[in-house]
C-alpha positions as CSV (number, residue, x, y, z in Angstrom):
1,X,38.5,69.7,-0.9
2,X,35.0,69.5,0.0
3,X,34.2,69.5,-3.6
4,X,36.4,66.3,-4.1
5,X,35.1,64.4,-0.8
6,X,31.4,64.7,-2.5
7,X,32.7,63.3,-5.6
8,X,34.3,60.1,-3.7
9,X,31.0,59.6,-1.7
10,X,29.0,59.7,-5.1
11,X,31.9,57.4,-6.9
12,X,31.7,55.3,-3.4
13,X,27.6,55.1,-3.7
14,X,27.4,54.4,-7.3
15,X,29.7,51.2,-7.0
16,X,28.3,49.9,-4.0
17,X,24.5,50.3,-5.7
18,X,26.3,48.5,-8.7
19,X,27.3,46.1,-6.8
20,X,24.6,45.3,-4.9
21,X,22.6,45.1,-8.8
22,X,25.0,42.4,-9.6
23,X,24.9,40.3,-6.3
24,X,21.2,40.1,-7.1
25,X,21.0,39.7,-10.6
26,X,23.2,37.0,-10.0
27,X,22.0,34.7,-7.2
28,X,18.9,34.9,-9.2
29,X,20.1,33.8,-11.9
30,X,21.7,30.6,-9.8
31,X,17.6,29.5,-8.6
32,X,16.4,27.0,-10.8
33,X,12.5,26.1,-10.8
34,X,12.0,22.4,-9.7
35,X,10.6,19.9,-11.7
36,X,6.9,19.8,-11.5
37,X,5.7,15.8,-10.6
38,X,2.6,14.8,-11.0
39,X,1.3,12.2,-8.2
40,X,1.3,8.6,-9.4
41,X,-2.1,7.8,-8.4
42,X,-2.4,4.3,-9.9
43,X,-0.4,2.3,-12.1
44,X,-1.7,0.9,-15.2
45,X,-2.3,-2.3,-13.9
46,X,-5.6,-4.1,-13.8
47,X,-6.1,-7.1,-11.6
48,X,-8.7,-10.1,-11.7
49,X,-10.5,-9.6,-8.5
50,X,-12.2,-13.0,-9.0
51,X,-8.6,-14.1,-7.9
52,X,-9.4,-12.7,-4.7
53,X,-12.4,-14.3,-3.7
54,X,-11.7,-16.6,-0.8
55,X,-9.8,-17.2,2.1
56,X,-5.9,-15.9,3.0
57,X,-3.5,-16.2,5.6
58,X,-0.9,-14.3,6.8
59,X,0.2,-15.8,10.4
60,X,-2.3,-16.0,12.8
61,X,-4.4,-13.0,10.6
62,X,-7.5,-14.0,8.1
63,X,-9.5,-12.5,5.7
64,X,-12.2,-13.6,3.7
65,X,-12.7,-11.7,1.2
66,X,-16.9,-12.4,-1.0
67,X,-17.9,-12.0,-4.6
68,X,-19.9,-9.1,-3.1
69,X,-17.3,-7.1,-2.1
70,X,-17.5,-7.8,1.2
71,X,-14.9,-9.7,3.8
72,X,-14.0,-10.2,7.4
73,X,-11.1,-10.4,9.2
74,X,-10.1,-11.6,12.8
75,X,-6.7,-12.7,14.4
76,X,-6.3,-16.6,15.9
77,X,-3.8,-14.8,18.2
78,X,-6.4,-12.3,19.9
79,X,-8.9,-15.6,20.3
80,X,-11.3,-14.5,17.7
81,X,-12.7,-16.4,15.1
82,X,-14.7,-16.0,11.7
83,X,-17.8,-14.7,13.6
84,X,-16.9,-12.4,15.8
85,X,-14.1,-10.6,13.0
86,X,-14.4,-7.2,12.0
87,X,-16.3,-6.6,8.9
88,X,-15.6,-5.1,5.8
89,X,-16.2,-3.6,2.7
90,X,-13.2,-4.0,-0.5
91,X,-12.6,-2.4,-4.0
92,X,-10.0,-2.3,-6.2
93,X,-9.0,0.0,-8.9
94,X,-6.3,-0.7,-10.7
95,X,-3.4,-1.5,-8.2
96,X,-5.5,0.7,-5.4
97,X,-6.7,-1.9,-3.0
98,X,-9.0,-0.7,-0.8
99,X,-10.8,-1.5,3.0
100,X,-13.5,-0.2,4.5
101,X,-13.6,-1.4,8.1
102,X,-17.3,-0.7,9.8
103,X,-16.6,0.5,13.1
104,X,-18.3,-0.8,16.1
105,X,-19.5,2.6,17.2
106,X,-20.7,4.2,14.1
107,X,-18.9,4.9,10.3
108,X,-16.3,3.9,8.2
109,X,-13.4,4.3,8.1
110,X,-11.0,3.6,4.8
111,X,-6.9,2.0,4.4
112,X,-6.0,1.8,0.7
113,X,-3.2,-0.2,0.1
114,X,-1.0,-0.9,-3.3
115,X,-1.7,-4.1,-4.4
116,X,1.5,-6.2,-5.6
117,X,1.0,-8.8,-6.4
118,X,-2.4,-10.9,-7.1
119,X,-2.6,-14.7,-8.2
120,X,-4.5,-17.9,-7.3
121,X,-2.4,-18.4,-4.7
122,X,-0.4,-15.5,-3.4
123,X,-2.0,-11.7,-2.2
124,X,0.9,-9.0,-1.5
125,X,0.0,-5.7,-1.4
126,X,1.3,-2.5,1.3
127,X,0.5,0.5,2.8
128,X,1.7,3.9,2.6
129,X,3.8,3.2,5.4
130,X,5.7,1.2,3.5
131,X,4.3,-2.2,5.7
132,X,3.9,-5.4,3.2
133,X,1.4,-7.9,3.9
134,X,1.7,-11.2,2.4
135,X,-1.2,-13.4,2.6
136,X,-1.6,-17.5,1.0
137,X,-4.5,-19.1,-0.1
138,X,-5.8,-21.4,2.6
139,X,-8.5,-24.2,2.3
140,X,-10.9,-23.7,5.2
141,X,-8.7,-24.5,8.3
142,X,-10.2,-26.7,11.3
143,X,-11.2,-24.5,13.6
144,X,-13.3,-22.2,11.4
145,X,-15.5,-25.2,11.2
């Protein structure tokens, strides 16, 4: 008898440790490797950035945006006007439009922005929060003057 209880527990051993094989060879066989994406970085879009050069509106928000590549931008809301806005730096590659705010205190700091849409007399672009900004061309508005 204790010759055929050792034969059971080998039996017993050797199913279970094919088993187990099995189980692993076959939830591995279930993975699948994802797809590899690269990053969109830019589309192949190039836009006339002469079409920027002047003055937009969006509410009570400005810019002016130079030939230079530089710009400022205050708020009518916050009482501020052309001279006291903050200034700026721009560039655009491809559909990457790009600010770079001078800070008060020291440095620069950068907010790219996807640019959607560019004509004489409409600007749309957004940020990778998924906010859209909508600016129109103005003619210099009373105040500024």
């Amino acid at each position: 008898m204790n010759k055929k209880l050792w034969i059971l527990i080998a039996v017993l051993l050797t199913a279970g440790i094919c088993a187990a094989a099995f189980y692993v060879w076959h939830e591995r066989s279930k993975y699948v490797e994802p797809e590899m994406l690269a990053p969109e970085v830019f589309e192949d879009v190039n836009y006339d950035t002469d079409l920027l050069i002047g003055l937009w509106q969006e509410n009570s928000v400005f810019y002016r945006y130079n030939d230079d590549g530089s710009a400022v931008t205050w708020d009518v809301a916050d009482d501020v006007l052309e001279e006291e806005g903050v200034q700026l730096t721009w560039t655009m590659n491809h559909n990457l439009f790009t600010h770079y705010y001078k800070m008060e205190i020291g440095g620069i700091v950068p907010k790219t922005y996807n640019m959607k849409q560019l004509e004489l007399d409409v600007l749309e672009y957004c940020d990778d929060y998924g906010v859209n900004h909508k600016f129109s061309r103005v003619e210099e508005p009373d105040f500024i003057n």
